[in-house]
N, C-alpha and C positions, 0 to 999 in steps of 0.2 A: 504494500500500500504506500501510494506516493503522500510526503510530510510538507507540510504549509507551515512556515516558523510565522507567527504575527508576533512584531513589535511594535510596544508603544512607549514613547517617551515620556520627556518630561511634561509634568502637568497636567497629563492625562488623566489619570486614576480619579481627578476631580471633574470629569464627565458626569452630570447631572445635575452636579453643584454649579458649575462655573459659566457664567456668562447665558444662560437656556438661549438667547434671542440669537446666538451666534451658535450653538453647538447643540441646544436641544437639550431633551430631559432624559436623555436614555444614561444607563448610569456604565464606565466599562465593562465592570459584571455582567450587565446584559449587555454590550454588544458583543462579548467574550459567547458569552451563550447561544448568541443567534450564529453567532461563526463557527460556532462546534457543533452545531444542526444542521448548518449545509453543509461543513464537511460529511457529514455522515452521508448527505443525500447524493453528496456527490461524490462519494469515493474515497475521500482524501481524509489524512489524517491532521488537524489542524491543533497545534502547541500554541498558547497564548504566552504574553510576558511582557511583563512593564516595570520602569523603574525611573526614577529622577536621577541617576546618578549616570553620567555618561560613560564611564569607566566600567558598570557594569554592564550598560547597552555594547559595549566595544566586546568584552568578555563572555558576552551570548552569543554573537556575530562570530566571533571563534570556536565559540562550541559548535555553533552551527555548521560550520565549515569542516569540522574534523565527522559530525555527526552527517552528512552529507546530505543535508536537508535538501527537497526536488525546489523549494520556490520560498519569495521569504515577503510577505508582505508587512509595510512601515507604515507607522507613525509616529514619525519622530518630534512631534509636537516642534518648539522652536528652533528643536537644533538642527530641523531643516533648514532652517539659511544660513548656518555657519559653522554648525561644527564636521570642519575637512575630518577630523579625528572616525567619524561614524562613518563618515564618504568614503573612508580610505580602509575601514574593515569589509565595508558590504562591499566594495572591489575587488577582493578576494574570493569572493565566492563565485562561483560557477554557476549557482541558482541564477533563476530570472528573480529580478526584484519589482514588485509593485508597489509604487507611492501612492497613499492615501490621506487624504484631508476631507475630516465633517464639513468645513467650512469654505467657501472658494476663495481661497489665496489668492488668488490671482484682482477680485474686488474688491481687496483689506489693504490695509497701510501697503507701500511699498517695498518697505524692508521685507515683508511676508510673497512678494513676489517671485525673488530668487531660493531655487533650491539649488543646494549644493550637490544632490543626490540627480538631480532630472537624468545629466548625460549617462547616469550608468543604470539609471531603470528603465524597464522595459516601457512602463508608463505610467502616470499619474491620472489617480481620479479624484474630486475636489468638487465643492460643493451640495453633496446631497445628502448628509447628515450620517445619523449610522446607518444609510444605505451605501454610503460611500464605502466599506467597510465589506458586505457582502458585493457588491460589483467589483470591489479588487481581489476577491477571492474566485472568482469566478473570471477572473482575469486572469490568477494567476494560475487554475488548472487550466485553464485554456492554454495556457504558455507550457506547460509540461506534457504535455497529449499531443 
């Protein structure tokens, strides 16, 4: 059975709490839960994982690599626009990678425009809440099949 590594970064784990008007009321628990039911539906076996610490985000990125995960879907909450440190582990991996954002980056401040991650994923999806979430998982079996 082909493995889906999902990471979430920082700031995450306050999904439900944080901002609803921008990111909604679903809490990570449950979008963890709704991604562990399509994997089922769809074959794959999907590992959740989150953490504010970027050192540990870099340190699952490695596991993941040695564990020879098929696809690895992100949310690297801000440290997608700056931390090269997480660009330069998910580089090493041979998985396809999909970036995902609840919220569209691309119509929020500026700074939120640039990802550091874009040139090395396969693609990003943005904007559609924790549905963004399941279309990147469904993006990223599509990328392993």
């Amino acid at each position: 059975m082909k493995t889906i590594l999902v990471l979430n970064g920082i700031n995450l784990n306050m999904f439900g709490k944080r901002d609803p008007a921008q990111y909604g009321t679903a809490t990570l628990a449950e979008i963890d839960a709704s991604l562990l039911a399509l994997g089922r539906e769809l074959g794959v076996n999907v590992i959740c994982f989150q953490t504010n610490h970027e050192g540990e985000m870099v340190e699952r990125i490695h596991a993941a690599h040695a564990e020879g995960v098929d696809a690895v879907l992100i949310n690297a909450g801000a440290w997608t626009h700056y931390s090269y440190g997480i660009r330069d582990a998910l580089a090493i991996l041979k998985a396809p990678i999909v970036e995902v954002h609840m919220s569209n980056i691309h119509a929020r401040e500026a700074f939120r425009h640039q990802s550091v991650f874009a040139e090395i994923a396969r693609g990003q999806i943005c904007g559609f809440g924790a549905d963004s979430y399941l279309l990147g998982l469904r993006a990223a079996v599509a990328a392993i099949r």
